[in-house]
N, C-alpha and C positions, 0 to 999 in steps of 0.2 A: 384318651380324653379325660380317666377319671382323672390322673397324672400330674395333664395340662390344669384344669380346673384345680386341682388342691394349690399347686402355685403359684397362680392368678390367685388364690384365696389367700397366698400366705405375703404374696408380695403387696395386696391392699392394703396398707396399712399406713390407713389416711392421717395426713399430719391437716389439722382443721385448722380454715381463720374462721373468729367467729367474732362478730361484734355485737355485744349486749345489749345493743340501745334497736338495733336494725333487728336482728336474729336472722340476719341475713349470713352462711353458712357453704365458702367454697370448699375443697378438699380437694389434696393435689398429693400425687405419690407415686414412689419410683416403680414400675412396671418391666418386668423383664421378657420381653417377649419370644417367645420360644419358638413358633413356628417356623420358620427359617435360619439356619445358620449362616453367618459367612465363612468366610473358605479359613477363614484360621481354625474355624471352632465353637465361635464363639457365639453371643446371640445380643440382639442391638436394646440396650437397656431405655427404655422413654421414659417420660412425664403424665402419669393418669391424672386429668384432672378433670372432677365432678361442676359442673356449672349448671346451665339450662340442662345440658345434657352430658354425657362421656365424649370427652376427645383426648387424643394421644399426640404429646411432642415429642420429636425426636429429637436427641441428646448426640451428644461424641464420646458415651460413656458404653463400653460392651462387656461380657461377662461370661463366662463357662458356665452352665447349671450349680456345678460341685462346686464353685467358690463364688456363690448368690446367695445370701441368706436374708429371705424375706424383703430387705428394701435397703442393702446396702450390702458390700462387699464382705462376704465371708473371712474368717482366718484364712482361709485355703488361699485366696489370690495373693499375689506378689503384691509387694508395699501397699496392704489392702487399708491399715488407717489414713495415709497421705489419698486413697484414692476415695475414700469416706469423705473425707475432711472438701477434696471435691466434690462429691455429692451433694453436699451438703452446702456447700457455697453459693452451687446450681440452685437447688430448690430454694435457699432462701431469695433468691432472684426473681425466681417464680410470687413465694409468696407476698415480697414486698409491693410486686406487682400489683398481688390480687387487692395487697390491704390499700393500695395507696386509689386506686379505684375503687374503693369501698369510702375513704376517707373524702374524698369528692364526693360521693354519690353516685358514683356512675356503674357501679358493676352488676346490678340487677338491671342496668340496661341493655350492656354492650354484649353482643352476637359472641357466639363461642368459635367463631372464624374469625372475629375480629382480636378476641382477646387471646388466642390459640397463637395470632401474630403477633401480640405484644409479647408474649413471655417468648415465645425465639424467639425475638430480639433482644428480650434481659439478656438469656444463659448464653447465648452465642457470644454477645458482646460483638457483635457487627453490624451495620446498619439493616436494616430490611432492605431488600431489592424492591425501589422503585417500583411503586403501580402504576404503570401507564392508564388513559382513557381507554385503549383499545384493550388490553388487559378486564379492564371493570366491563367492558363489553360482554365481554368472553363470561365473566364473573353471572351477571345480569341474564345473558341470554340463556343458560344452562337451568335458570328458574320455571323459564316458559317453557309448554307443552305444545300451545296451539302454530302449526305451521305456519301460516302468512306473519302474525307477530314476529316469530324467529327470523325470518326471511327480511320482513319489516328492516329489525335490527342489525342484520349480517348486512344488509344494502348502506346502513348510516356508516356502520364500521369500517366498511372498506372507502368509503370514501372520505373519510379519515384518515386513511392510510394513503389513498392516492393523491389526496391534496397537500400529503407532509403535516400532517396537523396533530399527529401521536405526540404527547409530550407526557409529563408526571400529572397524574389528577389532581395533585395540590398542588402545584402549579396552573392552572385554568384559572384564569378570570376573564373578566369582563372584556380586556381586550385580544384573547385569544376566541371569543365567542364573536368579536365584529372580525374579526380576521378570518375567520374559515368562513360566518355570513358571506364576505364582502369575494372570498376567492370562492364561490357556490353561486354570485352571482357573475362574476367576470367566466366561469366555465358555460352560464347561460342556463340557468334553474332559475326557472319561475323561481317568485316571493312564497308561495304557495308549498311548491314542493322543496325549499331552503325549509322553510316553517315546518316540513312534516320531519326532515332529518334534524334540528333544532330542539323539536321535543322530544325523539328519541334518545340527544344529548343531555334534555334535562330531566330525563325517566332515568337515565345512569347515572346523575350528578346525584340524583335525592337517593338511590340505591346505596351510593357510594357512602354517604354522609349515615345512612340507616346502619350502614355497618362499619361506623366507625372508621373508616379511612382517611376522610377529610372531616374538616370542621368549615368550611369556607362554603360561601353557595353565590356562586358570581352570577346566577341572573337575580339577582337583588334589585339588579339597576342596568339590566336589560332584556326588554321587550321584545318578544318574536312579532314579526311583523303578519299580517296576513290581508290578502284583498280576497273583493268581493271575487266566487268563480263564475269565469264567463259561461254564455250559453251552454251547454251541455244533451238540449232535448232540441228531436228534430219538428216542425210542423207539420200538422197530418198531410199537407199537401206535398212538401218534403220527403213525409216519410211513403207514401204512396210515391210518389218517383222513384226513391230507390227500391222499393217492391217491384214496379215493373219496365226500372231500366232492362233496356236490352246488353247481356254482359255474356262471355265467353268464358271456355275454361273454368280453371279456379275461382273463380271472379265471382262464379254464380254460387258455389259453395261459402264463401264470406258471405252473399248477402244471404243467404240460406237461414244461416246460424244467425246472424243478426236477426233476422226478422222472428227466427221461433225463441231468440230470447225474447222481445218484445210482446210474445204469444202466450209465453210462460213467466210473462210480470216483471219480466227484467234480470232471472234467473243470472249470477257470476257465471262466468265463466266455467272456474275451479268447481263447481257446484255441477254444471251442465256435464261435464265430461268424468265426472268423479263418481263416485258412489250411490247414483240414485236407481230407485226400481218406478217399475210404472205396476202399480198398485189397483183393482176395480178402478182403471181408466185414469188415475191419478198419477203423478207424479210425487212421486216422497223420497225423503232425503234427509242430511243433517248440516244445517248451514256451517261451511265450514268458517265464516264470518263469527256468528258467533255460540256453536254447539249446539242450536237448538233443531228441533227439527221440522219440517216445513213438509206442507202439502199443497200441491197445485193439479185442479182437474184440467187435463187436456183437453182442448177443444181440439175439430176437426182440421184447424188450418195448422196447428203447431203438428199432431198426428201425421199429419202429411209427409211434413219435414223430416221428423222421428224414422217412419218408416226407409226412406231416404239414404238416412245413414248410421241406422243403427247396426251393430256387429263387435266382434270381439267382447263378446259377455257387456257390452255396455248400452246403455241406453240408446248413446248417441258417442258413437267411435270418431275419434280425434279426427276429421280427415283431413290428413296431412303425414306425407310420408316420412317417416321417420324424424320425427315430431314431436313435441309434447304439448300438451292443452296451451301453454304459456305461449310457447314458440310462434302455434299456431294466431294466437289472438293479436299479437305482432302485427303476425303476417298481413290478416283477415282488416286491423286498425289501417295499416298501411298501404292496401289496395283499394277500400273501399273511398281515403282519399283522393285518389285518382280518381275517382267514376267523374266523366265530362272532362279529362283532361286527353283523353284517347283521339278527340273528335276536334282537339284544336283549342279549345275552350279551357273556361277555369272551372278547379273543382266544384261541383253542386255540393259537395260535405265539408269541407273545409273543417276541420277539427277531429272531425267524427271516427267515435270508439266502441266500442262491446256497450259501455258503461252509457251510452245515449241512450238506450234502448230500454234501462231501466228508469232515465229522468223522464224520457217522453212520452209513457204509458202511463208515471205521476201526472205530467204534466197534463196528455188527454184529459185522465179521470178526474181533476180536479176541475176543467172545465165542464165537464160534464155533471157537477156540483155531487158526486158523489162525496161521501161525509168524509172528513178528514182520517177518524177512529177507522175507517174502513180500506180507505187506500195506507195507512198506517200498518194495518194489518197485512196485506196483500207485500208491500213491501220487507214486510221483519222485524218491522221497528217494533221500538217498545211504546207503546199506546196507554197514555193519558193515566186516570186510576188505576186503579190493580182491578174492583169491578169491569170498568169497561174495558180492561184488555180479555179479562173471563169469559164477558160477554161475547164478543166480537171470535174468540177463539172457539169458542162453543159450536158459534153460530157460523161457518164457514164457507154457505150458504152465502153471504151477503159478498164475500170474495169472490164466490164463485161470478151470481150476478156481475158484480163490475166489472169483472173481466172481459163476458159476455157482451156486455154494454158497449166495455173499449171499444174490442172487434169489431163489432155489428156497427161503428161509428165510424170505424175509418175504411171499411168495406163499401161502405152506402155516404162516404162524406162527399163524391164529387157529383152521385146522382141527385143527393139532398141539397148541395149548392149550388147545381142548374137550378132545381125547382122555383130555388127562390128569387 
């Protein structure tokens, strides 16, 4: 190691651009990297260049130790001035690079992955390999941490790929963005869900342009479309039928889960079957939406449910054989469909998802004129000032209540609408 380091210390030996007027300050120099030989001997000589940060180009230049000296070809190697004299051609390729991006203005902007690609493309002298969209995909998705984002983005990508729509990112415009629009609507995607893969294309197009790949931005002059979304939340008298439809099998397991997400506030799915404990009677967790983390008291009818099917170290074990939470909620969307089609009849849900269960506990508790900052809260949202989100989180007592409230309303809605 002391060896490697003196070497690395002795091959630094920064050739500077520097411009007087900016004091703006790249440093670029030949680096002989030692750690691996290849099979002749020899070791693969790069490009060190100091920007935002260190990055290493790789060259077509390689070298022995014993005929390296410092930052250029030793006496010891064969026709070692003629292979200087290349060195040397190489790097000033590099630096007219750096300077002629200095001379625009632009080199204290551009990403050291972008400018990393400009100079291979000086010293090669060959074009750069085409970046495709799905490419900058790939680029783009490796940024993010959070699961559903990534997934998000893997879902737009591939249907990219499946509708033929991969082409060079600078190449995209405007009417490559009504053309994959227009084949998203002819495969039969809602406006809605065209609109969510849309902006996953235009979150890659601004990545794209951030790191210097393109200069072009073709939604300039096109608008993602979107409409209002249809119903989503069932009515208490709705949702009381499917609590005591008569159902068999599996059948009773889907509405199970349904209804103790509607117990626990509308709980995801991905939340329900994942990571959470039940805490002095609570449920806690960390939204995998959006990191934070969340607590919900169990009442006695969600408990009920819990006990039901909890197993396998989980709260509430996937039930579904060979399965995954995903698989399951499918399944669970697509039988509860059916309920009244058994018996001859049309569906009584027609639409209906995991994702009703959280619009129509909003929807109860807003008719119940509980305060907006309060079902805000109970939902995850981000609530109003920053005091009253303090407030309201402090106080989680007032969640608790509404919850309560829900329940106790849609338990006692058909006895309180005889009354009246």
């Amino acid at each position: 190691m002391v060896i490697y380091g003196y070497i690395v210390a002795l091959c630094r030996k920064f050739v500077a651009i520097w411009d007087t007027k900016t004091n703006i300050m790249g440093s670029i120099a030949y680096y002989l990297d030692i750690r691996r030989a290849k099979k002749d001997g020899t070791y693969p000589v790069k490009l060190y260049v100091s920007h935002h940060k260190k990055f290493y180009v790789k060259t077509s230049f390689t070298s022995k130790i014993d005929e390296w000296d410092s930052c250029q070809y030793s006496k010891k190697a064969p026709n070692y001035k003629s292979r200087n004299m290349a060195l040397r051609a190489a790097i000033n390729k590099a630096e007219e690079v750096m300077y002629r991006l200095e001379m625009d203005g632009r080199l204290a902007g551009i990403s050291d992955t972008a400018l990393k690609a400009i100079i291979e493309e000086a010293i090669s002298g060959k074009p750069r390999k085409e970046i495709t969209i799905v490419d900058c995909f790939d680029r783009f998705i490796v940024t993010k941490s959070r699961k559903n984002t990534i997934i998000t983005y893997e879902a737009t990508k591939r249907k990219i790929v499946s509708l033929g729509f991969d082409m060079p990112i600078g190449d995209i415009d405007k009417a490559w963005l009504i053309g994959i629009d227009k084949r998203m609507e002819e495969r039969g995607l809602s406006i809605n869900s065209r609109a969510v893969h849309l902006r996953n294309i235009r979150a890659v197009i601004n990545y794209a342009i951030d790191e210097e790949l393109i200069s072009n931005y073709p939604f300039r002059k096109f608008s993602i479309r979107t409409e209002q979304t249809r119903k989503r939340s069932l009515t208490v008298d709705e949702l009381i039928a499917l609590r005591d439809y008569k159902l068999e099998g599996i059948a009773v397991k889907y509405r199970d889960i349904f209804m103790l997400m509607f117990y626990l506030i509308g709980i995801n799915g991905v939340d329900l079957f994942g990571d959470c404990q039940i805490v002095n009677g609570r449920l806690e967790y960390r939204r995998s939406k959006t990191g934070k983390l969340y607590s919900i008291k169990i009442e006695p009818e969600a408990m009920e449910i819990i006990k039901r099917y909890e197993g396998d170290g989980k709260v509430v074990a996937v039930p579904e054989e060979n399965g995954d939470y995903g698989y399951f909620m499918i399944r669970m969307a697509t039988r509860l469909k059916k309920i009244g089609k058994e018996k001859g009849g049309d569906s009584l849900f027609p639409g209906l998802s995991s994702y009703w269960a959280r619009h129509t506990w909003a929807t109860i508790a807003a008719s119940l004129d509980i305060p907006k900052e309060t079902i805000s809260a109970a939902l995850g949202h981000e609530i109003g000032s920053p005091i009253t989100s303090i407030y309201i989180r402090l106080d989680q007592k007032k969640v608790d209540e509404a919850n309560r409230m829900v329940i106790d309303y849609v338990n006692g809605y058909r006895k309180s609408r005889d009354e009246r």
